[in-house]
N, C-alpha and C positions, 0 to 999 in steps of 0.2 A: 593646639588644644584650646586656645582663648578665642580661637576664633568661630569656635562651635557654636561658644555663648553669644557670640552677635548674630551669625548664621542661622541658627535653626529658629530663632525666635521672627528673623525677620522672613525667613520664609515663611514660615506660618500663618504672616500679618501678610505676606503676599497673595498666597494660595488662598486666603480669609476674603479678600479684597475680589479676587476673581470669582469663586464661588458669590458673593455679593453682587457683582456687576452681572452674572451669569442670570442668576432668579432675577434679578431686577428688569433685565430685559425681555426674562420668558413671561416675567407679569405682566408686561405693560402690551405683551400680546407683538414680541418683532419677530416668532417666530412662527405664528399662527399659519400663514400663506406663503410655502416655501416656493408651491411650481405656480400660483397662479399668475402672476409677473412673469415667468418666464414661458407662458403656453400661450398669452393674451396678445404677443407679437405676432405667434403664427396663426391667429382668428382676427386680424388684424382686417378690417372692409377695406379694400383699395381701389372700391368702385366709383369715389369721389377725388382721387388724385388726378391732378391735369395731366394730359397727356397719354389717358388710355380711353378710347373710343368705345 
């Protein structure tokens, strides 16, 4: 039972901390462009690579 009292307080300051890191990141815009990184490979020009005629 004493250990409720360390427990639930410090999850709370966990789950607080995540939720914080969470907004923090969706502000600063890291989740803005999820497929363009990943579609910008396959439009990729490989008409300047050496080795194709």
């Amino acid at each position: 039972m004493e250990a409720l009292f360390l427990l639930i307080p410090l999850s709370v300051i966990v789950v607080a901390v995540a939720v914080w890191i969470f907004f923090g990141a969706s502000d600063s815009g890291q989740f803005d462009d999820l497929d363009g990184p990943a579609l910008r490979i396959l439009h990729d020009d490989d008409s300047n690579s050496p080795g194709t005629h």
